[in-house]
C-alpha positions as CSV (number, residue, x, y, z in Angstrom):
1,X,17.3,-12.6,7.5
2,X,14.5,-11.1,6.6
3,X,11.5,-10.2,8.9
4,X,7.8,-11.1,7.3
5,X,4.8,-9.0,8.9
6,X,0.9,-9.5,8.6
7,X,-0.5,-6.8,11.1
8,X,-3.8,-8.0,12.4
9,X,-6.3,-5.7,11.3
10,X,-5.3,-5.8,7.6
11,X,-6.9,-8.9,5.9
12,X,-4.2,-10.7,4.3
13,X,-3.4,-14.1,1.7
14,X,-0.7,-14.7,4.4
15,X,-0.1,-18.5,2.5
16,X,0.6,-16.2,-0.8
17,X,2.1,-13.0,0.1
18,X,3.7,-11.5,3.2
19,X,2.3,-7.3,3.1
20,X,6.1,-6.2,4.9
21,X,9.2,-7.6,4.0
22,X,11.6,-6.0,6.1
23,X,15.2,-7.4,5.2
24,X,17.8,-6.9,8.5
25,X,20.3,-4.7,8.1
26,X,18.1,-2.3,6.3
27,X,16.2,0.5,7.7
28,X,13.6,-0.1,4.8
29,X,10.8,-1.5,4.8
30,X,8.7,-3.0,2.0
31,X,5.0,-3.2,1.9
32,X,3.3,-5.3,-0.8
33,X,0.7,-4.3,-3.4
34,X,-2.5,-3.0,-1.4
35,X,-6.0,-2.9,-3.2
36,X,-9.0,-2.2,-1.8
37,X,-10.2,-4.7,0.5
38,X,-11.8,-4.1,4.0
39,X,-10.8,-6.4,6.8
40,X,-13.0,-8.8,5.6
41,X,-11.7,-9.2,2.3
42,X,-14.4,-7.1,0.7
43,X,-14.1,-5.3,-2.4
44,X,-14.1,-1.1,-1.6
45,X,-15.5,0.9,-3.9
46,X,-16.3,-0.8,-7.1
47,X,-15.9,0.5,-10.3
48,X,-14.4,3.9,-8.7
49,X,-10.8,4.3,-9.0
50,X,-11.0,7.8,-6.2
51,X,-12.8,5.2,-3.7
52,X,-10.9,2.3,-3.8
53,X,-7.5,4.7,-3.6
54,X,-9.1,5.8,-0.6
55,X,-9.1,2.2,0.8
56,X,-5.7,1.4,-0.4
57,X,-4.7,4.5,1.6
58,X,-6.9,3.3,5.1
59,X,-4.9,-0.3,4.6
60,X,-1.9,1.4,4.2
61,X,-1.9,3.8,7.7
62,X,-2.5,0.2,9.1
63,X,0.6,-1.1,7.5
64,X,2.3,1.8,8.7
65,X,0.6,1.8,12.2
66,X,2.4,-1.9,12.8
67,X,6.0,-0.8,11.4
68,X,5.7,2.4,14.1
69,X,5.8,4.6,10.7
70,X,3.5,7.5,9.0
71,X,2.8,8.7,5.3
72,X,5.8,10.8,5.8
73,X,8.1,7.8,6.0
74,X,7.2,6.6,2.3
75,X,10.1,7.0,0.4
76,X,8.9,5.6,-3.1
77,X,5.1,4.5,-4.4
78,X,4.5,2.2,-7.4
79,X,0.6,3.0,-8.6
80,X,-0.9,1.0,-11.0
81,X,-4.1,2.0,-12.5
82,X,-6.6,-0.1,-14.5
83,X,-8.2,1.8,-17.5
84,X,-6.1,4.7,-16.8
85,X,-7.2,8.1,-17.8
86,X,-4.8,11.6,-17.0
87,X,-8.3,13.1,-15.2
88,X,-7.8,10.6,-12.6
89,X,-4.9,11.4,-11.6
90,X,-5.8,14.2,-9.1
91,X,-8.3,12.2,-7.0
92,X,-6.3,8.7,-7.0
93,X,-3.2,11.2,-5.6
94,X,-5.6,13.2,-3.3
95,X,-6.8,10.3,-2.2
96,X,-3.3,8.5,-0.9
97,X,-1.0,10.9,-0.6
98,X,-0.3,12.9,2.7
99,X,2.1,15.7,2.4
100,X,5.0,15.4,1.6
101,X,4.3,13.3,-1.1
102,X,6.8,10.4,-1.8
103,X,8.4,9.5,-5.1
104,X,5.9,8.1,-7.2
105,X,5.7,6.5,-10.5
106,X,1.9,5.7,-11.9
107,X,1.7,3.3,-14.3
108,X,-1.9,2.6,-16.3
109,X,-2.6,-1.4,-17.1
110,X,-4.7,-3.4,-18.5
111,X,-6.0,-5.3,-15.4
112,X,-4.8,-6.1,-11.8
113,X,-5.3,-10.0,-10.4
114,X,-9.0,-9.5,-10.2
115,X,-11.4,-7.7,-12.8
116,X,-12.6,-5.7,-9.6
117,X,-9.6,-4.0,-8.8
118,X,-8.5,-0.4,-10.4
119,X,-6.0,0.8,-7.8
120,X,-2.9,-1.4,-6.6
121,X,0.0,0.5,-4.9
122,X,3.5,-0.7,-3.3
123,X,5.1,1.2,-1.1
124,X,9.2,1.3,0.3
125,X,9.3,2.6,3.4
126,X,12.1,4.3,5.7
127,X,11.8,3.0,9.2
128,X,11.9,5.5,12.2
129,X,14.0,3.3,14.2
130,X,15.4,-0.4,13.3
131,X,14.8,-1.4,16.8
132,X,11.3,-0.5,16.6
133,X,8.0,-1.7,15.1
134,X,9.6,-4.8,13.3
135,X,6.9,-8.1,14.6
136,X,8.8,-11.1,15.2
């Protein structure tokens, strides 16, 4: 069985994609590509890859928040960057990362699913506590 979460709080294409997949059995958790939308579905930070990281990042303590996990619990991020460029790289890390930083593989593109988006990240999770935080 697996368990599919969309926290309130965190807007969501629930009909399209669940934002945690958390698979019994497992003590992982797996959150979705986030980009930078605000609860309303706006676009964050247009045309500024630092910004909309920061966003990702606010959406992702939420994610977090509902599985009763922190930054610290990341295991493993998958960044992918639109128009990449090695000077962004400090910001865009600055910007989602809380210490320790996870494992992390960046990976530039071409574009994400809308021409607005720079930043889209997926995260895998270690859960605190099976018994805890999973929404039925």
């Amino acid at each position: 069985m697996i368990h599919r979460i969309d926290p309130d709080g965190v807007f969501s294409l629930p009909d399209l994609v669940s934002q945690i997949s958390v698979p019994a059995g497992l003590n992982l958790a797996f959150i979705s590509g986030q980009v930078a939308w605000d609860e309303e579905g706006r676009v964050v930070g247009e045309g500024d890859h630092t910004a909309q990281a920061a966003q990702v990042a606010r959406r992702v303590d939420r994610l977090l928040d509902a599985l009763g996990a922190q930054r610290q619990d990341i295991v493993k991020e998958t960044i992918y960057v639109v128009d990449y460029e090695p000077h962004l790289v400090p910001g865009i890390l600055d910007a989602l990362h809380g210490a320790p930083p996870p494992s992390s593989t960046l990976v530039g593109v071409a574009q994400l699913f809308a021409p607005e988006f720079l930043i889209e990240v997926e995260y895998v999770v270690a859960l605190p506590d099976r018994t805890q935080g999973v929404a039925r």
